[in-house]
C-alpha positions as CSV (number, residue, x, y, z in Angstrom):
1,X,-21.7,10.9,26.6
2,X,-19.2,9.1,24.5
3,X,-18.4,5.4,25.4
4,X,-15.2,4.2,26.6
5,X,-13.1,2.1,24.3
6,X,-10.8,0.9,26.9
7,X,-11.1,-2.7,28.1
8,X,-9.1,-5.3,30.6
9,X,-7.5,-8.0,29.9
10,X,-9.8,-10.8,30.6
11,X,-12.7,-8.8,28.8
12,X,-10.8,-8.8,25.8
13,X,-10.5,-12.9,26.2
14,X,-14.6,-12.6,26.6
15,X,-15.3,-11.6,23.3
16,X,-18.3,-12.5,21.1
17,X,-15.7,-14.6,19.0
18,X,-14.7,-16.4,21.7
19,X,-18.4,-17.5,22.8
20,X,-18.8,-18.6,19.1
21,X,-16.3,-21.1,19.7
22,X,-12.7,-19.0,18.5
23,X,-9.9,-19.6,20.8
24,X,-8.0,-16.6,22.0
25,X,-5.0,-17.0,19.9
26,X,-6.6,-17.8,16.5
27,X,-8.9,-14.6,17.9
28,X,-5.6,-12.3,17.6
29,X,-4.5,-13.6,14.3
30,X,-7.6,-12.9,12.5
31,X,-7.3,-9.6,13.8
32,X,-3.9,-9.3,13.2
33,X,-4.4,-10.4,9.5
34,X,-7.4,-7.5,9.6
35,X,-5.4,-4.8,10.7
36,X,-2.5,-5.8,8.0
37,X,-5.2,-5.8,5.1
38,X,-6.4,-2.5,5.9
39,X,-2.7,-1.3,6.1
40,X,-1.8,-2.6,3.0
41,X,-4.6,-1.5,1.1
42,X,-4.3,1.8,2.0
43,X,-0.6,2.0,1.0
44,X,-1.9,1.0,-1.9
45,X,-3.9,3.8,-2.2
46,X,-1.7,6.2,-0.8
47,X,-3.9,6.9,2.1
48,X,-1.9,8.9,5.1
49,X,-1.3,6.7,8.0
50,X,-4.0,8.6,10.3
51,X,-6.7,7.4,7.9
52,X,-4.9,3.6,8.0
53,X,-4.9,3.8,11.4
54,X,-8.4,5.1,12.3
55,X,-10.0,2.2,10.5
56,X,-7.7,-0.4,12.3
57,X,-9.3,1.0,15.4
58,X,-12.7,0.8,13.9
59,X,-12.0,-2.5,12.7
60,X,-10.8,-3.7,16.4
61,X,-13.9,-1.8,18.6
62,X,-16.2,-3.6,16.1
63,X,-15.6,-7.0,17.4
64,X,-15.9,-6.5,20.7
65,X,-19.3,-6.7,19.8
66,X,-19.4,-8.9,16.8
67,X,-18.2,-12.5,16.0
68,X,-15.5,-13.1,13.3
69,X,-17.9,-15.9,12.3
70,X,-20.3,-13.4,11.8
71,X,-18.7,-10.9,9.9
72,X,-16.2,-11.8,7.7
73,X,-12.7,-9.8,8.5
74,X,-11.7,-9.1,4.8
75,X,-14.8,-7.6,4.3
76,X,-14.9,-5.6,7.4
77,X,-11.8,-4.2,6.8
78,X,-13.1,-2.6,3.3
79,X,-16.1,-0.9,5.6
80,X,-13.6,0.6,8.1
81,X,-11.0,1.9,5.8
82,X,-13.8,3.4,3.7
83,X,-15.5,5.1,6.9
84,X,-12.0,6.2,7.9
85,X,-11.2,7.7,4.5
86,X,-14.4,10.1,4.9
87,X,-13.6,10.7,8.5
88,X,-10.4,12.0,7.9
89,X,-11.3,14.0,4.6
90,X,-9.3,11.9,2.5
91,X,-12.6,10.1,1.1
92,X,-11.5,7.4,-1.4
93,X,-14.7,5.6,-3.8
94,X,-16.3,1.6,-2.5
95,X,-15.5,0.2,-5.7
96,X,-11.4,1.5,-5.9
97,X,-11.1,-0.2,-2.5
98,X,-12.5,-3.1,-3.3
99,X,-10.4,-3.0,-6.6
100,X,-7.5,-2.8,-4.6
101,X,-8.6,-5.4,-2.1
102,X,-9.1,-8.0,-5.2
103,X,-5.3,-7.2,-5.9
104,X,-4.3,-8.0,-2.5
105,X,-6.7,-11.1,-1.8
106,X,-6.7,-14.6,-3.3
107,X,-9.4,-16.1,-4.7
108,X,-10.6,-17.8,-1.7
109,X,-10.3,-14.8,0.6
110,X,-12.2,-13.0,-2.0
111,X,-15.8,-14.8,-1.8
112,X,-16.2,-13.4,1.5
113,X,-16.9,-10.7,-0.7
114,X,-20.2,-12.5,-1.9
115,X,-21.9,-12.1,-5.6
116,X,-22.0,-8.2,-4.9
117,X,-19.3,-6.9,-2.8
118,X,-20.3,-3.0,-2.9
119,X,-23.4,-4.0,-1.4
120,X,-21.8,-6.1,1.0
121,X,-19.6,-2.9,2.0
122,X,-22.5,-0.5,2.1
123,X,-24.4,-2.6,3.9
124,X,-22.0,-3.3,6.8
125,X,-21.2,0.4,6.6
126,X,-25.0,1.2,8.7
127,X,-23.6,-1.6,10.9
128,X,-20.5,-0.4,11.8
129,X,-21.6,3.3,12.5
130,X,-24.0,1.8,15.3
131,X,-21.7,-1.2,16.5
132,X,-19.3,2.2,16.9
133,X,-21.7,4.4,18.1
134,X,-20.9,6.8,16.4
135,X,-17.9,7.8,17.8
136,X,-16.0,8.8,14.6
137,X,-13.1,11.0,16.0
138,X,-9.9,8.8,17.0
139,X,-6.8,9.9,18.7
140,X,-3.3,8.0,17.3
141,X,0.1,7.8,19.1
142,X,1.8,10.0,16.3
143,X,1.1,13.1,17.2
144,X,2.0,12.5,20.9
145,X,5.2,10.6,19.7
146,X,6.6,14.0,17.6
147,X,5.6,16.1,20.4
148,X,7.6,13.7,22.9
149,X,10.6,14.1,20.8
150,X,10.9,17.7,20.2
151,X,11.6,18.1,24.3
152,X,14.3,15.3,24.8
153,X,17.8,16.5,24.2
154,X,20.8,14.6,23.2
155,X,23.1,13.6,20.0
156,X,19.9,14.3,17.1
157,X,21.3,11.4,15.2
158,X,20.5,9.1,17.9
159,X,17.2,10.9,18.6
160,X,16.1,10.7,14.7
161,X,16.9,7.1,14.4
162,X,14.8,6.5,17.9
163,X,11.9,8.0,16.6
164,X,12.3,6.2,13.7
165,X,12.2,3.0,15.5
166,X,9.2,4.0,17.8
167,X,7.3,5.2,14.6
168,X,7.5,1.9,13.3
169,X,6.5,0.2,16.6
170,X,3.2,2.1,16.5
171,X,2.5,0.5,13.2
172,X,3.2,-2.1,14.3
173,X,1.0,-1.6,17.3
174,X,-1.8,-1.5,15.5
175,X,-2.0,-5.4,14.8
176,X,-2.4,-5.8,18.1
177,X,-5.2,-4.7,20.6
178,X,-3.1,-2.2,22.4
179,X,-5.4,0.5,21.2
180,X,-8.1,-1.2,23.3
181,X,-6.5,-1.3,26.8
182,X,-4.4,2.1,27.0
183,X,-5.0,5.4,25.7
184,X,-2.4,6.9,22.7
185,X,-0.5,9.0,24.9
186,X,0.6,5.8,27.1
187,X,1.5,4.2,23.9
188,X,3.6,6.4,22.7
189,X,5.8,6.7,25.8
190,X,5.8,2.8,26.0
191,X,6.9,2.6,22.6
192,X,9.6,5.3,23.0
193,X,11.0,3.9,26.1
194,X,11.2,0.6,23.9
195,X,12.9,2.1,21.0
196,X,15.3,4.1,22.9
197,X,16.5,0.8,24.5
198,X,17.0,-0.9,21.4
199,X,18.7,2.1,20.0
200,X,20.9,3.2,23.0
201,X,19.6,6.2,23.1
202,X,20.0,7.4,26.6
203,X,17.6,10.0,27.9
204,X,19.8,12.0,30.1
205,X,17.9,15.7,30.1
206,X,14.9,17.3,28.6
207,X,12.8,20.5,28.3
208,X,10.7,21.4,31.7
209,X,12.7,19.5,33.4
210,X,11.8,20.3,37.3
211,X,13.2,18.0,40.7
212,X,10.0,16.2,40.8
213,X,10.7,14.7,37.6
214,X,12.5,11.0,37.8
215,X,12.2,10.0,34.0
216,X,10.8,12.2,31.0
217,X,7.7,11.1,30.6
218,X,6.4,12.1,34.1
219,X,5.8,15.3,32.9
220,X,3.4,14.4,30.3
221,X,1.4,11.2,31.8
222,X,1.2,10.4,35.2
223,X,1.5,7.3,37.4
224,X,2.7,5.2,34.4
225,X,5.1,2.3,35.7
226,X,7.7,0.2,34.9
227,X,5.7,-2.8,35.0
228,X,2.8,-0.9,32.2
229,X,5.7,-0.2,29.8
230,X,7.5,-3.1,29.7
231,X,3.7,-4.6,29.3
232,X,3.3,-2.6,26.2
233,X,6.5,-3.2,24.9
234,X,6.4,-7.2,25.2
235,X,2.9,-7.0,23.3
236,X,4.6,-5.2,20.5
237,X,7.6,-7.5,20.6
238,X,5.5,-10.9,20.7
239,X,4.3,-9.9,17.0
240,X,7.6,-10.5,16.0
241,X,8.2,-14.0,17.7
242,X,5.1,-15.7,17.0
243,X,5.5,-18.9,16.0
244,X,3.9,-20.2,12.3
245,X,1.4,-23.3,12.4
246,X,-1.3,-24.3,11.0
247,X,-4.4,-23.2,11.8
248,X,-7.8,-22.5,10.2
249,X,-7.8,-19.8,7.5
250,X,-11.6,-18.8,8.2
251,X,-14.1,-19.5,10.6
252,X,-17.1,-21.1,9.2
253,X,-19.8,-18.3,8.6
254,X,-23.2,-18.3,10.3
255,X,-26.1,-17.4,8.4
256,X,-26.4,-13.5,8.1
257,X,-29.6,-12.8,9.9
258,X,-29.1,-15.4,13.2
259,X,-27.4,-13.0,15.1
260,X,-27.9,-9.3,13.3
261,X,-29.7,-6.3,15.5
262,X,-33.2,-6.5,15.5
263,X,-32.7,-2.9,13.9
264,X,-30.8,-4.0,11.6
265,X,-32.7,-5.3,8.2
266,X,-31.5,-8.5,6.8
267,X,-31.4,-9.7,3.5
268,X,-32.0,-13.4,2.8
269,X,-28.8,-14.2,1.2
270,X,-25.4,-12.4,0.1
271,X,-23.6,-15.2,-1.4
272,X,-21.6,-15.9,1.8
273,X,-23.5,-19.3,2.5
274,X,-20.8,-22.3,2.5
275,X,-21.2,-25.9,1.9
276,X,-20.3,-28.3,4.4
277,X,-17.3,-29.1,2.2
278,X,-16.2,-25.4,2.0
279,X,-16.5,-24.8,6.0
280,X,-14.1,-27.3,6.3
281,X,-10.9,-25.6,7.2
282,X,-7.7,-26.1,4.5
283,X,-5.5,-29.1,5.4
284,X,-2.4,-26.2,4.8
285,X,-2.3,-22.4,5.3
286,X,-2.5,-20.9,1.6
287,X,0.8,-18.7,1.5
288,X,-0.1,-14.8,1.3
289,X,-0.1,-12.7,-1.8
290,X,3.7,-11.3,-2.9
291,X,2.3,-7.8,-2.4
292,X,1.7,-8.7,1.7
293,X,5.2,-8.7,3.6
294,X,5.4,-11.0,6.4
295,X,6.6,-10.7,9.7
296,X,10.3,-11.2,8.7
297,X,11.5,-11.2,12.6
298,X,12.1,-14.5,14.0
299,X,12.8,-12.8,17.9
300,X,13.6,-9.4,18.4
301,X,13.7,-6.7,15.7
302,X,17.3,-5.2,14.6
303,X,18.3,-2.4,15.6
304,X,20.2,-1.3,12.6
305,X,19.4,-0.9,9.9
306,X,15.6,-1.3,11.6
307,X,14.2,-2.7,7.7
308,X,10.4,-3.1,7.6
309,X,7.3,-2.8,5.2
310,X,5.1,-0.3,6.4
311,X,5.4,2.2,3.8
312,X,4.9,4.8,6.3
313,X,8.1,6.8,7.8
314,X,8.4,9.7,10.6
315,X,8.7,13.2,9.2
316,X,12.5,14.9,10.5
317,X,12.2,16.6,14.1
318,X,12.1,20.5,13.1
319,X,15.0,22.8,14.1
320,X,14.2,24.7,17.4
321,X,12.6,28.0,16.6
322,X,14.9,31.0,16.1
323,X,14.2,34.3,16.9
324,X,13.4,37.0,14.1
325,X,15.8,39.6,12.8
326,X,15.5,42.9,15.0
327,X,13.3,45.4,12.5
328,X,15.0,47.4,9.9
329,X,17.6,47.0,7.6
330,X,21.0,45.4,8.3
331,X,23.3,47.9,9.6
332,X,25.5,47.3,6.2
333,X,23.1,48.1,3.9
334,X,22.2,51.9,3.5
335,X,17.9,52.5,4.5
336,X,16.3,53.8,1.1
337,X,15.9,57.5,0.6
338,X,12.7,59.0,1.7
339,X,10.5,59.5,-1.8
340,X,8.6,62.8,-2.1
341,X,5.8,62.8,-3.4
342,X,4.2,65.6,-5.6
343,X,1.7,68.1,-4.1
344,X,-2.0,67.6,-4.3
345,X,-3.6,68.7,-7.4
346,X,-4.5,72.5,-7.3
347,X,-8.5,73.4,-6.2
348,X,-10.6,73.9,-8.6
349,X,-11.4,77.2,-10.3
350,X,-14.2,79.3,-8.9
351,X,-17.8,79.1,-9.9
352,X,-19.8,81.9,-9.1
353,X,-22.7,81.1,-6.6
354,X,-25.9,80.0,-7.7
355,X,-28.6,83.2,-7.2
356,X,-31.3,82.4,-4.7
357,X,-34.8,81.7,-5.7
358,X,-37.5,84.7,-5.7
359,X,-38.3,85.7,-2.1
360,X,-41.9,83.3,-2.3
361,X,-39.5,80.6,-3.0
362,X,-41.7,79.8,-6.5
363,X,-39.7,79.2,-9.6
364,X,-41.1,81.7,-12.4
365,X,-40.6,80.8,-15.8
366,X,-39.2,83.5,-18.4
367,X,-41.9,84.9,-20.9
368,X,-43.5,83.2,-24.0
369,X,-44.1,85.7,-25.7
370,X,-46.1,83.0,-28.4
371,X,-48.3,82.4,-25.1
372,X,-52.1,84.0,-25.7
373,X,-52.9,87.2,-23.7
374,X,-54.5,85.9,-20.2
375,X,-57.7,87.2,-20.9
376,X,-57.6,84.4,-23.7
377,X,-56.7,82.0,-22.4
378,X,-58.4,78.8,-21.1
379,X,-59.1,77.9,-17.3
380,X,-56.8,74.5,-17.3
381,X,-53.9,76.8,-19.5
382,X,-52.5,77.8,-15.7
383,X,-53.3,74.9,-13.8
């Protein structure tokens, strides 16, 4: 029986962070930040968005059992992009994401990484897969969002730049912990519904449409309200309002093996150990690397043109399907004579029959006639 990844409210304000002394808020940023690294790096390597996505999730269920002072988050979001690259068969080496992740990190971000970061990954890969459980396969909102799309009807200008929109919401989703509390298919309506406000994009009629149908979606989730959307969409929108202050870059790190699994093998040191001097928090927030956009939005996202980072767009709706051409030619172009074929090759000429053996069905030799007379001959000559 697999586990269930969903969580309330208040559990997700009862983390392990949060009894190691992390407030809620900076809770969400480092998990924010997380979620962005593991984005950005895998742009970088031209990873698809399912396999950017399905380590964010990783990276999210695993602390909900793990402290950020624990674990650090740069380095945990190396281990889930490279689980999620061999999950998702697009399998990318430890070393090339850690290349990438020394392009995308400053100097201090980067000793999280300790004296040996591919150990460090490697390590915390056997940690993730039971913090996880195993539980590899992850479902996204894309999927559901195309298939969404394909039954609304309406002006497919409007509709293409709505799914647009709602694509990039589910990026930008995934900084939050929405994938926590409702399952993909909510999401994806949620995110829709928001998009299509912000877009104008009136849903007026759709495919299936029966009487007991008030609004779109019911036909593909049930008992969703008002109140859940608007929920979902004011999650998603407070990413773009949050407000810039300074705050810890890091939580100071515990030593490895207080609080690892008693399963779990620890080493005796990695090179994460700070000095009391170093797990002192900055007296200003270092700015982020060029290669890192920030949240450019300082309320409400435009709606046109809808400019963002994520280097990830949604494929064009496909035309409706059209049916085949009845079989055979067109009527204006003449069918192709019937070919004739030459006529088999002629039988064989006759052989006459083989004669039958002698009547005892014994095979007798002609005559020799060098052979000795038989009164001459010796008792093995006929054997």
């Amino acid at each position: 029986m697999m586990p269930c990844w969903y969580y309330e409210k208040k559990e997700l304000k009862n983390t392990p962070s949060t009894l190691d002394g992390i407030d809620y808020e900076t809770e969400m940023r480092y998990r924010k930040e997380g979620a962005r690294f593991i984005i950005d790096t895998g742009s970088k390597m031209d990873l698809g968005y399912n396999t950017t996505a399905t380590g964010v999730v990783y990276f999210h269920r695993f602390y909900m059992f793990h402290s950020f002072k624990q674990f650090p988050r740069y380095v945990t979001a190396c281990c889930c992009l490279f689980l999620a690259g061999k999950v998702e068969e697009t399998p990318k080496k430890c070393k090339d994401i850690i290349k990438t992740a020394r392009g995308l990190l400053s100097d201090q971000k980067f000793t999280q990484f300790g004296e040996d970061p591919k150990e460090e990954v490697m390590t915390l890969e056997r940690i993730l897969l039971q913090t996880i459980k195993f539980d590899l396969q992850v479902e996204h909102p894309y999927n559901y969002l195309l298939k969404y799309a394909k039954c609304l009807k309406g002006d497919k200008t409007k509709l293409q730049k709505m799914v647009q929109m709602a694509w990039t919401f589910v990026n930008d989703s995934l900084c939050t912990t929405l994938a926590l509390q409702w399952e993909p298919e909510i999401i994806a309506v949620a995110l829709m519904y928001l998009a299509g406000k912000l877009s104008q994009f009136e849903v007026v009629d759709w495919v299936g449409r029966t009487s007991k149908h008030l609004r779109w979606w019911d036909m593909f989730v049930e008992d969703v309200t008002m109140e859940l959307l608007e929920d979902i969409c004011h999650q998603v929108l407070d990413l773009y309002s949050q407000s810039t202050t300074t705050v810890p870059d890091s939580p100071p790190l515990l030593p490895r093996g207080s609080q690892l699994p008693p399963s779990t093998p620890t080493k005796p040191t990695n090179g994460q150990e700070k000095s009391t001097t170093d797990m002192l928090p900055p007296t200003t927030n270092p700015a982020p690397p060029p290669e890192v956009p920030p949240y450019p939005y300082p309320a409400m996202p435009p709606t046109e043109p809808y400019a963002h980072g994520f280097p990830y767009t949604a494929p064009p709706i496909p035309a409706p399907h059209i049916a085949p051409p009845p079989p055979g030619p067109p009527p204006h172009i003449p069918a192709p004579p019937i070919t004739v074929y030459p006529p088999p090759f002629p039988a064989p000429p006759h052989y006459p029959p083989i004669p039958p053996n002698p009547p005892n069905n014994f095979y007798t030799p002609p005559p020799n006639p060098s052979a000795p007379p038989p009164s001459l001959r010796p008792p093995f000559y006929n054997s």
